[in-house]
C-alpha positions as CSV (number, residue, x, y, z in Angstrom):
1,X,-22.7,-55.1,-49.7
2,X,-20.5,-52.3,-50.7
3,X,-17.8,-53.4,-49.0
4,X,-18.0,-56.9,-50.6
5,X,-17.7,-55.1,-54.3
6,X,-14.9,-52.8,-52.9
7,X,-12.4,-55.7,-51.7
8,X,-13.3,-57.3,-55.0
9,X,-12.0,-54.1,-57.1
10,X,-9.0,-54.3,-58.6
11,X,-5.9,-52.2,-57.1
12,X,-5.8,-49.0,-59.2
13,X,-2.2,-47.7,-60.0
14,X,-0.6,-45.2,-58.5
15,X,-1.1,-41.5,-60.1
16,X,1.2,-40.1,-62.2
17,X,0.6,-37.0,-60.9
18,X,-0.6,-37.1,-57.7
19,X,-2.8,-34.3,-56.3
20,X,-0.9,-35.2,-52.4
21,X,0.7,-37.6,-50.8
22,X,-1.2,-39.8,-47.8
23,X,0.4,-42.1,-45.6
24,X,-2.2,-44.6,-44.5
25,X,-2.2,-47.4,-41.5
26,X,-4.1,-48.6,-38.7
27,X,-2.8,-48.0,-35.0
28,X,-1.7,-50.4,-33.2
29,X,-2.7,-52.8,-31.7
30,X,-5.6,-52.6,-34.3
31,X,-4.3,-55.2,-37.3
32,X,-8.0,-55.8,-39.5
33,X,-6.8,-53.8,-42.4
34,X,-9.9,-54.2,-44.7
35,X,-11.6,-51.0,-44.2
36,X,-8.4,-49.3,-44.7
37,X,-8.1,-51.1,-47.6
38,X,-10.6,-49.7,-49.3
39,X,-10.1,-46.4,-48.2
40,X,-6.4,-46.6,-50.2
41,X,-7.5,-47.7,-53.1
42,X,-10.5,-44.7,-53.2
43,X,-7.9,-42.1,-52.0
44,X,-5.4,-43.8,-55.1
45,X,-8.2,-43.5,-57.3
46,X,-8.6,-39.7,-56.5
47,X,-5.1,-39.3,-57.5
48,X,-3.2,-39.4,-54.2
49,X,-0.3,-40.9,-53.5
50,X,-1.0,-43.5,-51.0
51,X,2.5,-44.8,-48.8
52,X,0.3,-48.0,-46.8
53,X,2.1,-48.8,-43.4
54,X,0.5,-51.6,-42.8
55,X,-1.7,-53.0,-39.8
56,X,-0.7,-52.3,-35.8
57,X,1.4,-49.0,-36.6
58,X,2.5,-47.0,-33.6
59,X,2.2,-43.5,-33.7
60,X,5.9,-42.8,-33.8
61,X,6.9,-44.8,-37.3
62,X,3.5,-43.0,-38.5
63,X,4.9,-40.0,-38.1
64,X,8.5,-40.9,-39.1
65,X,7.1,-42.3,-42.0
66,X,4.6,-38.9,-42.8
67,X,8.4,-37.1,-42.7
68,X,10.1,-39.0,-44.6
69,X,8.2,-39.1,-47.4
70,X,6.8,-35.6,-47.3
71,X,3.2,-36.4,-46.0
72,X,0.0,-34.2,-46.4
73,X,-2.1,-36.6,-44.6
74,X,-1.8,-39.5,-42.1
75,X,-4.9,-41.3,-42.4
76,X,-5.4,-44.0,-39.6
77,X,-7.9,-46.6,-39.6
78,X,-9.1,-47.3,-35.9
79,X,-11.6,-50.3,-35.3
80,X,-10.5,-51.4,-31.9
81,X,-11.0,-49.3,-28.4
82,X,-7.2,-50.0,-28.0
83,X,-6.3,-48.1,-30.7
84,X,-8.4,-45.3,-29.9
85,X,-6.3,-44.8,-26.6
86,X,-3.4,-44.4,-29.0
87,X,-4.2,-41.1,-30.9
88,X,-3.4,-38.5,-28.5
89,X,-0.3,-40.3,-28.9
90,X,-0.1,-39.7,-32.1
91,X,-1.0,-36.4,-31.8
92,X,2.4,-36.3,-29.8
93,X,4.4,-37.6,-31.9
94,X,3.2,-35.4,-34.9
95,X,4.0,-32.8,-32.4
96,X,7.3,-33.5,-31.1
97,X,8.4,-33.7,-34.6
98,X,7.3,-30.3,-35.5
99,X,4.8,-31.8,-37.8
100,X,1.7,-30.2,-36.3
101,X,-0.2,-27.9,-38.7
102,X,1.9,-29.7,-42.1
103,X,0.1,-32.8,-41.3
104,X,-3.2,-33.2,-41.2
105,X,-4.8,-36.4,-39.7
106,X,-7.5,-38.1,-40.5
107,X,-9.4,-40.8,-38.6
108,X,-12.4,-43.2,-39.7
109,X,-13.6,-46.8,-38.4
110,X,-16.1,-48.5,-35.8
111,X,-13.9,-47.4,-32.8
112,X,-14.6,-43.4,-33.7
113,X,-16.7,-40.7,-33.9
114,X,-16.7,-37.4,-34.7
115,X,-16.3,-36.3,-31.1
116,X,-13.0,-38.6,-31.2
117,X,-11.1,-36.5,-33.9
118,X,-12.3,-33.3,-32.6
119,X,-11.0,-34.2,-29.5
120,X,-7.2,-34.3,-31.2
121,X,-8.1,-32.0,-33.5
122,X,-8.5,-34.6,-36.5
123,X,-10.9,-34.9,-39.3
124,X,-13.5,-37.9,-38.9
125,X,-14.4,-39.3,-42.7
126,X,-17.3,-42.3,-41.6
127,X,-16.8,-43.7,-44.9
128,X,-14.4,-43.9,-47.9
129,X,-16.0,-41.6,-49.9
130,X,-15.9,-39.1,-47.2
131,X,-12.3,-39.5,-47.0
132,X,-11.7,-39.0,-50.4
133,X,-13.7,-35.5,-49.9
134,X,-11.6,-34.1,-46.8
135,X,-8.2,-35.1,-48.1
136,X,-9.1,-32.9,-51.7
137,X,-10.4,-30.2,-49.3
138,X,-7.0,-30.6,-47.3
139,X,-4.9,-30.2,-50.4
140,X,-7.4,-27.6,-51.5
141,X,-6.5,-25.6,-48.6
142,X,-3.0,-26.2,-48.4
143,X,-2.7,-24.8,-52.2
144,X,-4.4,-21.7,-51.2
145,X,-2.3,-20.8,-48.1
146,X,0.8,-20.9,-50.3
């Protein structure tokens, strides 16, 4: 019933100070939004700027948007098979706009596994708390390359 309490929460503000910035979304066609829901408001909560996208992104505007404002992390939701077909598209995208290596991505939801995000060279968070932990480890080692 964890989820049940989580959708109930109320939305935290965003941080002050924000640790990184994460632009979050689920690929289209996918359009349920509730897991990534609560993955935003754990990630806002850990003091990341969170820039939501919305439901049934496709790769490119996730990647336009990651540019624009300066993106760490795209994290993408994925709870359909269709979706799924749609990350090495992603993976494209981040490419062809020279964002591969700045941004990291992150995938999580029924659709995925592991295998899945090492496939495109992603990190696989099964639940939100998990996400929470690799995007801090992200930043973490982002800080120390610099």
């Amino acid at each position: 019933m964890s989820w049940l309490k989580a959708m109930r929460e109320k939305e935290p503000p965003e941080p002050a100070d924000p640790i990184g910035t994460v632009v979050i979304g689920t690929l289209h066609p996918d359009m349920m939004d509730t897991a990534k829901n609560m993955v935003r408001r754990s990630l806002k909560l850990a003091q990341f700027k969170t820039v939501d996208i919305g439901r049934g992104i496709s790769p490119e505007t996730f990647v336009a948007k990651a540019k624009e404002v300066n993106a760490d992390i795209i994290v993408v939701s994925v709870l359909l098979t269709a979706a799924k077909k749609n990350l090495p598209k992603l993976v494209s995208a981040l490419e062809l706009e020279g964002l591969k290596g700045k941004v990291v991505i992150m995938i999580g939801g029924a659709a995925v596994h592991k295998e899945d995000a090492d496939e495109i060279g992603a990190l696989f968070g099964k639940t939100r708390e998990e996400a929470v932990v690799l995007a801090k480890k992200v930043i973490e080692q982002k800080r120390n390359k610099t």
